[in-house]
FIKEVEX-931536 format. One line per 10 residues: for each residue x, y, z of C-alpha. Coordinates in pm, whole numbers, padded with zeros to 5 digits. Example, Ala and Ser with C-alpha at 12.3 -4.5 7.8 and 13.67 -1.06 7.14 Angstrom:
2
01230/-00450/00780 ~ 01367/-00106/00714
end
This chain:
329
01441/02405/-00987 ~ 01247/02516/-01323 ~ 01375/02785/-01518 ~ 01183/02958/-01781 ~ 01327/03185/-02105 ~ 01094/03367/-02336 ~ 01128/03512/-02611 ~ 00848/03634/-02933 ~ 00874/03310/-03133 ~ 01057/03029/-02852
01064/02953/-02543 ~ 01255/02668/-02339 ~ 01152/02567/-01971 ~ 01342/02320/-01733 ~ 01271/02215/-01390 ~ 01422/02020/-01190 ~ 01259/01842/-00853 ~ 01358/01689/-00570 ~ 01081/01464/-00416 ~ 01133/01320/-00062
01005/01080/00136 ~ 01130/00924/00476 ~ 01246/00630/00245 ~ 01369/00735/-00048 ~ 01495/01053/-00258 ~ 01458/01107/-00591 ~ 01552/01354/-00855 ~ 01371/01455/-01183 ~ 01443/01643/-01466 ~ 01195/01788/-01739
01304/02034/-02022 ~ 01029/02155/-02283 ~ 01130/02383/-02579 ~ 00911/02515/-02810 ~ 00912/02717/-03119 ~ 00600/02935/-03247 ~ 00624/03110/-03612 ~ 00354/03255/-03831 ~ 00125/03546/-03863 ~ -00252/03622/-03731
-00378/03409/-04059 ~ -00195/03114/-03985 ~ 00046/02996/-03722 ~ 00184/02673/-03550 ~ 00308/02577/-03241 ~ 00599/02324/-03158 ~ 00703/02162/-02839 ~ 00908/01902/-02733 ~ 00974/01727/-02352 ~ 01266/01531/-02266
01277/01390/-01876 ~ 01552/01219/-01761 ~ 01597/01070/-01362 ~ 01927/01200/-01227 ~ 02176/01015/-01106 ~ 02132/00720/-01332 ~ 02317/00596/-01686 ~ 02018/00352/-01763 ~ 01866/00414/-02124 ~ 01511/00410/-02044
01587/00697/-01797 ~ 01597/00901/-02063 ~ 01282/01025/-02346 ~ 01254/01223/-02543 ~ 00884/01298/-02700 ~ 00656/01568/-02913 ~ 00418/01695/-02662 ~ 00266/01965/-02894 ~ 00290/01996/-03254 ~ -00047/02173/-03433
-00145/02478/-03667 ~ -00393/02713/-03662 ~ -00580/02931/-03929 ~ -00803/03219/-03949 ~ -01166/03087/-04134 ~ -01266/03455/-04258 ~ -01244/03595/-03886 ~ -01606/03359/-03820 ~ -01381/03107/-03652 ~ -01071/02984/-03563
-00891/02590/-03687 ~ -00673/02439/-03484 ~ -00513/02087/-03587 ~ -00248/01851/-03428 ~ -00141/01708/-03083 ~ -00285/01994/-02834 ~ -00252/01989/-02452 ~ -00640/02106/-02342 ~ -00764/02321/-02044 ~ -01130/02379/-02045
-01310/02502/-01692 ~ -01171/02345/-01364 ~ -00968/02119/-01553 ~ -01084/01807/-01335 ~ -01209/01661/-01721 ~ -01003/01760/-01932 ~ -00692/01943/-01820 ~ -00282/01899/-01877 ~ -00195/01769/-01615 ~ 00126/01936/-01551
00282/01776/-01276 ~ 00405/01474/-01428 ~ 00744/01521/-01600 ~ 00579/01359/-01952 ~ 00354/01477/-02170 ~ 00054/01503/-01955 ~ -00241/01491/-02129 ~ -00259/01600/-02482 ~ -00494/01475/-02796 ~ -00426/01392/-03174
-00705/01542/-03324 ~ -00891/01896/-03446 ~ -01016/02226/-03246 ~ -01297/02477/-03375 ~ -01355/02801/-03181 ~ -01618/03021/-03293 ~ -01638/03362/-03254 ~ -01911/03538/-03142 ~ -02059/03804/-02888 ~ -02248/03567/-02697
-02015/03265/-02533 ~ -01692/03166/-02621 ~ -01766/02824/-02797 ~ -01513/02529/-02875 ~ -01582/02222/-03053 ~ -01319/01927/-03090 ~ -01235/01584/-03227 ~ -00946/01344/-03101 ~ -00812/01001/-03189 ~ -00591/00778/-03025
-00480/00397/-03268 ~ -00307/00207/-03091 ~ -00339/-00155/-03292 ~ -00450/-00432/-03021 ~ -00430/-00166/-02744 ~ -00599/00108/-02707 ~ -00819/00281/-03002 ~ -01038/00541/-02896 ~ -01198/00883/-03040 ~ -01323/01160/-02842
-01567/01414/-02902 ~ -01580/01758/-02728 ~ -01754/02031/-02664 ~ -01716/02381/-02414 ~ -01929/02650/-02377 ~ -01795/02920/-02149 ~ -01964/03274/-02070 ~ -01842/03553/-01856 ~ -02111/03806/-01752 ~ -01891/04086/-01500
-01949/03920/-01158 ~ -02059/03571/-01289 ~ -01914/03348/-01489 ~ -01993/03004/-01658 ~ -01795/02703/-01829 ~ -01992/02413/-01965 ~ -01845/02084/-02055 ~ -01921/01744/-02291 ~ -01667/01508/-02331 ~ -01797/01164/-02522
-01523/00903/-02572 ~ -01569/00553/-02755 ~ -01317/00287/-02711 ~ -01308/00019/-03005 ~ -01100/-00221/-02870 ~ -01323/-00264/-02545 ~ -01614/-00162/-02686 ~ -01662/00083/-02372 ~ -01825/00427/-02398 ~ -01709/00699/-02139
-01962/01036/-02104 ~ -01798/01315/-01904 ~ -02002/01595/-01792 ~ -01896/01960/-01583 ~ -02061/02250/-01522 ~ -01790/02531/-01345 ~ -01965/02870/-01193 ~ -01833/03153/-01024 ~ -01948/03482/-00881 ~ -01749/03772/-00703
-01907/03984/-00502 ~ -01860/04371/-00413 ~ -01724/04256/-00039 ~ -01418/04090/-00156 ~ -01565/03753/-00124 ~ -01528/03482/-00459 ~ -01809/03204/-00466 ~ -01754/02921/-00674 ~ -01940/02594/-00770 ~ -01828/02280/-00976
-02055/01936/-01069 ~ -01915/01680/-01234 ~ -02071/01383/-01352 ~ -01925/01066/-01583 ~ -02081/00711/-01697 ~ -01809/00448/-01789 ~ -02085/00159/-01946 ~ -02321/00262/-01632 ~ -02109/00331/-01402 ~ -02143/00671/-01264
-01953/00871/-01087 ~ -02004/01231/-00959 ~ -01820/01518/-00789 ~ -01978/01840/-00669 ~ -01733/02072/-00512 ~ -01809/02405/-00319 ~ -01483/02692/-00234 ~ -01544/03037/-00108 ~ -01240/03313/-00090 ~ -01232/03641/00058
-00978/03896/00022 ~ -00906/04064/00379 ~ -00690/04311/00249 ~ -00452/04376/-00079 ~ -00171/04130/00116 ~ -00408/03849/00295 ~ -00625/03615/00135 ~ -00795/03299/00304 ~ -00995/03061/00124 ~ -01221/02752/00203
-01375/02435/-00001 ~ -01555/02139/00026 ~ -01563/01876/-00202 ~ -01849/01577/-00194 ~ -01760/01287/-00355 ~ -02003/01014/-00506 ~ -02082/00648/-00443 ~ -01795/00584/-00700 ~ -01610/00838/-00624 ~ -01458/01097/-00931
-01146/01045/-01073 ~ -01055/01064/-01511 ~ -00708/01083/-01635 ~ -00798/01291/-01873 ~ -00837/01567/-01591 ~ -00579/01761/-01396 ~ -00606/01626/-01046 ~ -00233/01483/-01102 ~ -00163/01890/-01062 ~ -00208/01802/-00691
00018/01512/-00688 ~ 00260/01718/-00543 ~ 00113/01801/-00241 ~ 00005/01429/-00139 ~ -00345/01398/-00212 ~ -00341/01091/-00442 ~ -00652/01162/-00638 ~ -00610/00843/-00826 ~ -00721/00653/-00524 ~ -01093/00876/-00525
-01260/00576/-00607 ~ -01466/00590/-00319 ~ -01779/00769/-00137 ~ -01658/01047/00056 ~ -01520/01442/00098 ~ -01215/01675/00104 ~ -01261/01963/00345 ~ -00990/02228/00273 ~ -00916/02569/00447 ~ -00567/02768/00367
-00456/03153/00280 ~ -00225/03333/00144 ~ 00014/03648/00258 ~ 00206/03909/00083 ~ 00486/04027/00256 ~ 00657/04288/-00005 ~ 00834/04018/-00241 ~ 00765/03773/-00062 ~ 00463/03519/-00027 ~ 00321/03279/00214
00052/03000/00138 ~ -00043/02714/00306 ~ -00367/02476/00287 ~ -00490/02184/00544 ~ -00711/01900/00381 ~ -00949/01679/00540 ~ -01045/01354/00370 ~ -01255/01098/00471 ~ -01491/00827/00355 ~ -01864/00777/00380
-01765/00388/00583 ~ -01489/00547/00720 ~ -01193/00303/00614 ~ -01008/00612/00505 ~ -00959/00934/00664 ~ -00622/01130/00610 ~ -00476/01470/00628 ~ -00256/01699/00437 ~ -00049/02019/00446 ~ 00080/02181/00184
00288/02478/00211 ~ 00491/02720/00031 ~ 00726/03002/00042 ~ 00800/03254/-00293 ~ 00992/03522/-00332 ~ 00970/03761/-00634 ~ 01285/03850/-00751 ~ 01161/04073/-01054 ~ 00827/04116/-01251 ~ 00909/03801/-01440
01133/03588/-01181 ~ 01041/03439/-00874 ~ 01182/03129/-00646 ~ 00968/02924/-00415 ~ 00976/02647/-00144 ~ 00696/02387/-00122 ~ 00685/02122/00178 ~ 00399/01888/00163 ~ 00308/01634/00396 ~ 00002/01338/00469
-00051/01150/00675 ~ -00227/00889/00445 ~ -00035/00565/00575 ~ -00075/00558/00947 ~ 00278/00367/00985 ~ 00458/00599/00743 ~ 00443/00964/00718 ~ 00484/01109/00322 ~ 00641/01402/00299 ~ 00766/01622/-00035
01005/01901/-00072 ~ 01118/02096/-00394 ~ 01242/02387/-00468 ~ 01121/02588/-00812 ~ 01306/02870/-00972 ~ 01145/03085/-01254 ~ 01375/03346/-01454 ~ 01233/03527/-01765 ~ 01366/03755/-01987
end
């Protein structure tokens, strides 16, 4: 259940969500309120997340955290400086991306944004830190390129982190393209590459949508993973969480074959997706359904009902179920 109010300068946004399994039930709750003041020379941005698990009085049930909290000026309209803790979503998002499932933070960096403006691409350069004494102390370096031409588009990716504490260097590379053609049909093409102290791994992942008519959509994609498999936590596979596909675990040679489509019926809207996994030796092969059932109940307010299900372990079926609720004003 997630409700959303909106206003110029704040905004607060709760959900609440039931996950099931044939074991056990559980209920979360995430509320995130943020403030925005300033003019088009400078601004800044505040937001705050508190989860709690329901049902329970124990302490550490309970956070409360800063998930965003940065400023941003106007450099003599050449480019734009943003500086703080910043949740990031450049391309596909499968490098660096919020990951907005979980009911924390999600990814977000400490660090500085540049944007420059200019008629050719849409360019963003960036700088994060993370100290954390005996732990973890890392900086990042970014950098995105992306380019929209009418039918074609283009997003271009370099993400070079160097942990201190380890010693360990982490290169990220993607490369996103799309093109949409006259027919109705969307063609899209992502490579990923990234070398953790040599070793690589690699993702390239095809998808191809056509729209039938102005109510039915259906969509198709294939995704070819490397020896090693592709998997960063600084991406947004935990997006898909919900549905059962476990990307954490893509650690190994193999692919996800996906097929699924979408219908408007008036206010209401009908989606659901099948995915194929398997491996390259064949140890793991596993399906999932996700589906989903929406109903608009204004321009800015909308309910839906998502069942997900895998089978994954072959002596216990995972299921999820929760319900989401969106009201604006």
């Amino acid at each position: 259940l997630a409700t959303t109010v909106s206003a110029q300068d704040w905004s607060v946004d709760s959900r609440t969500r039931v996950n099931s399994t044939e074991d056990a039930t559980s209920t979360e709750q995430r509320v995130r309120t943020a403030v925005d003041f300033g003019g088009d020379a400078v601004s800044a941005h505040v937001e705050l997340n508190s989860t709690a698990t329901l049902g329970r009085v124990a302490n550490d049930d309970f956070s409360l955290t800063v998930r965003e909290a940065y400023a941003t000026t106007n450099v003599m309209d050449f480019a734009s400086l943003t500086a703080g803790r910043m949740a990031l979503n450049f391309g596909s998002g499968r490098i660096l991306g919020d990951n907005n499932w979980v009911n924390g933070n999600g990814n977000t960096w400490d660090g500085f944004l540049i944007g420059i403006n200019n008629d050719f691409a849409d360019l963003h350069v960036g700088y994060a830190a993370t100290d954390m004494t005996d732990a973890y102390d890392a900086t990042t370096m970014y950098a995105n390129v992306a380019k929209d031409m009418g039918a074609m588009a283009f997003n271009l990716l370099y993400v070079d982190t160097k942990e201190d504490v380890s010693g360990s260097e982490n290169t990220s590379m993607g490369l996103d393209a799309t093109y949409a053609m006259d027919n109705g049909v969307n063609l899209s093409l992502g490579y990923y590459t990234n070398d953790n102290n040599g070793v690589e791994m690699d993702l390239t992942a095809l998808g191809v949508s056509y729209a039938v008519n102005s109510d039915l959509t259906v969509m198709a994609g294939y995704d070819m993973y490397g020896e090693n498999g592709f998997y960063l936590a600084s991406g947004s596979f935990g997006d898909m969480y919900g549905s059962g596909m476990e990307y954490s675990t893509f650690t190994y040679e193999g692919t996800d074959m996906s097929i699924g489509g979408s219908y408007a019926m008036g206010d209401f809207m009908l989606g659901a997706t099948m995915h194929t996994i398997t491996s390259e030796d064949e140890t793991i092969d596993y399906s999932v359904m996700d589906v989903s059932l929406g109903y608009s109940l204004s321009d800015n307010s909308g309910v839906s009902l998502n069942y997900a299900t895998s089978d994954r372990d072959a002596t216990d079926e995972f299921t999820k179920t929760w319900i989401s609720l969106n009201v604006g004003f």
